[in-house]
ZAMARGU-4260 file (C-alpha; in steps of 0.2 Angstrom, whole numbers, plus 5000, padded with zeros to 4 digits):
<rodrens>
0) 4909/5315/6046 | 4926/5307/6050 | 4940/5316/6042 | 4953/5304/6050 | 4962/5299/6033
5) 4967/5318/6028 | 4971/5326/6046 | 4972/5343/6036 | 4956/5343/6028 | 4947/5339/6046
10) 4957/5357/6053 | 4948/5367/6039 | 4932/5359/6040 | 4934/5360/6059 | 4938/5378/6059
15) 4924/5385/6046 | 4913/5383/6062 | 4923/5398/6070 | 4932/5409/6058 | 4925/5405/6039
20) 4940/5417/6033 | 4950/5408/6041 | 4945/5391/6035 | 4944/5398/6015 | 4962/5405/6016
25) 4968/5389/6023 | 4960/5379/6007 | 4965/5391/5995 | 4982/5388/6001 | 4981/5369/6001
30) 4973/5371/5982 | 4990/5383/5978 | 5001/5369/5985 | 4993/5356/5977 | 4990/5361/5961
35) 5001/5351/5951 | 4992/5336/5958 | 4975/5343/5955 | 4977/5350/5938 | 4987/5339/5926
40) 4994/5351/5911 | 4993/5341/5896 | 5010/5335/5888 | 5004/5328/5872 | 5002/5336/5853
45) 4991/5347/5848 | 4989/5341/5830 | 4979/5327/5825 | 4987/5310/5826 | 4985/5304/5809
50) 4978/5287/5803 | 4984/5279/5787 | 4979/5259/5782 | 4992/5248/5770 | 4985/5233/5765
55) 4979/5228/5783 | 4977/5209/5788 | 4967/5206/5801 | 4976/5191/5807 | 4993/5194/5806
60) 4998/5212/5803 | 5009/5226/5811 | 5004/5241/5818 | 5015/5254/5816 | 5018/5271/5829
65) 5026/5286/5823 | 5031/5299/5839 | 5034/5316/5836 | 5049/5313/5849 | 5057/5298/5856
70) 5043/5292/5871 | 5052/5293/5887 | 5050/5276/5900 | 5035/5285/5908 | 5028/5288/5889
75) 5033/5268/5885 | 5024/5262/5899 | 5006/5272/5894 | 5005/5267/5878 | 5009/5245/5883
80) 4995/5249/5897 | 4984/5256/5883 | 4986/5241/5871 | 4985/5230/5886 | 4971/5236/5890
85) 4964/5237/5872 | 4969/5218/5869 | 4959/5215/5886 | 4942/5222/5880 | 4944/5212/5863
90) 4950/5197/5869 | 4937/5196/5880 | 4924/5200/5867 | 4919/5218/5871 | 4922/5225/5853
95) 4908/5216/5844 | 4899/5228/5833 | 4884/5214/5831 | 4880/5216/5848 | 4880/5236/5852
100) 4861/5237/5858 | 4862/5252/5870 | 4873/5261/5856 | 4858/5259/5845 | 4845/5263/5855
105) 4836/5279/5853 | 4829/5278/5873 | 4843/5281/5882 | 4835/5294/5891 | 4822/5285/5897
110) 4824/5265/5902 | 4831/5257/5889 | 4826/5237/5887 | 4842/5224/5885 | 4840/5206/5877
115) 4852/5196/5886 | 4845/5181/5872 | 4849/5191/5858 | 4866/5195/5865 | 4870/5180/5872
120) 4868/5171/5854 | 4878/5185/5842 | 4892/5177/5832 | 4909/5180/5844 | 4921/5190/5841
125) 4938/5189/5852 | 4957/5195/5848 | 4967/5180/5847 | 4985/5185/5847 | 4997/5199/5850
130) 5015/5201/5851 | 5028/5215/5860 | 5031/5232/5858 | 5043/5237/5848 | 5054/5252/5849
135) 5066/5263/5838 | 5070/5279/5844 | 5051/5289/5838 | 5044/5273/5830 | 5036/5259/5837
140) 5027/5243/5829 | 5014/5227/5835 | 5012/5212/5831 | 4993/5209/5831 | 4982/5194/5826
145) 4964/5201/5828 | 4958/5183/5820 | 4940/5191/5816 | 4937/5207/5805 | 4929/5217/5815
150) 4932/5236/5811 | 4925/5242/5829 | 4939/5234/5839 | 4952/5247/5828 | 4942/5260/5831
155) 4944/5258/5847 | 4960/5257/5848 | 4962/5275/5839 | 4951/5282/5851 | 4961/5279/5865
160) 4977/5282/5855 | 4971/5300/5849 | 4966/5303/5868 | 4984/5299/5873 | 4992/5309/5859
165) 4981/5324/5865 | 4984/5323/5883 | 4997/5313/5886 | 5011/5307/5873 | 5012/5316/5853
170) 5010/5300/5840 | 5013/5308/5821 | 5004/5293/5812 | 4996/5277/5818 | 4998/5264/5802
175) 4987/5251/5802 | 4996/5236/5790 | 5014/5235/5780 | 5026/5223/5785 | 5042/5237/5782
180) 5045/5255/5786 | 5061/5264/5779 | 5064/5270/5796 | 5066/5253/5805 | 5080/5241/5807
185) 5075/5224/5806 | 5087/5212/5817 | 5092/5228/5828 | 5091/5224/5847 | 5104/5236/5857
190) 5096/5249/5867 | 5112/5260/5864 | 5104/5262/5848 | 5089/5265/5853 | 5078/5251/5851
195) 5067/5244/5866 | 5056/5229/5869 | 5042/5230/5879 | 5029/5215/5883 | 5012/5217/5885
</rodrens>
């Protein structure tokens, strides 16, 4: 096999042929120096992200974040790559719960049968508009037209959100709906006090 894109790797493998101790020591001590790339320690919270609804409109509603802490650049960046990501999949009609054949199906563990007709022909869903990220210090809102009310797209979005509050970035409360919170500014824009704009 040809090691040639990680020189290091092709000396231990090379010498395990020769000296076995040898070649174990020298991977224990790559695995030592390379442990903070290998095993990621988890930064987010471990509490629960909470999930509260306030009169949500599908087509023209906020979504509302609440951080434990303000989210640095690195955290800010995460969560727009998750909503962009999550925008994607809907606009592109990936959250339609009238087409989720495989999810139904009770022979996964054999060969399950698709039918590209009955796919091809459910009612479409797609997520029509969406606007930027807003920032406040440890709040955050989104501008979101959905256009069709389809309850699987927000659940998706939660489950990627509580996977990054775990792991990554601790969000308090996600708030699906409500056009006013007591903590935000309206008409506030300098980032001395600590809002931000971020686009999608």
């Amino acid at each position: 096999r040809d090691f040639d894109g990680d020189p290091e790797l092709a000396e231990i493998i090379g010498s395990s042929l020769d000296d076995p101790i040898k070649a174990r020591s020298k991977m224990e001590e790559r695995v030592r120096r390379k442990r903070d790339k290998i095993l990621q320690t988890k930064t987010g919270s471990p509490h629960p992200m909470k999930v509260k609804f306030n009169k949500f409109d599908f087509s023209n509603s906020y979504i509302w974040l609440e951080f434990y802490n303000a989210p640095s650049e690195r955290s800010v960046t995460l969560i727009c790559d998750t909503i962009r990501a999550w925008y994607i999949v809907g606009r592109l009609g990936g959250c339609n719960s009238m087409n989720m054949q495989l999810s139904q199906s009770s022979s996964l563990d054999k060969r399950p049968s698709y039918d590209a007709i009955q796919g091809a022909n459910v009612t479409p869903t797609t997520f029509y508009n969406m606007g930027d990220l807003e920032i406040q210090d440890a709040l955050a809102r989104i501008w979101v037209d959905i256009g069709t009310r389809e309850p699987l797209i927000l659940d998706v979005l939660i489950n990627a959100l509580t996977q990054v509050s775990s792991d990554y970035v601790g969000i308090k409360q996600v708030s699906f709906g409500g056009s006013e919170n007591e903590k935000w500014q309206e008409n506030l824009t300098s980032e001395d006090a600590g809002c931000r704009m971020r686009r999608i």
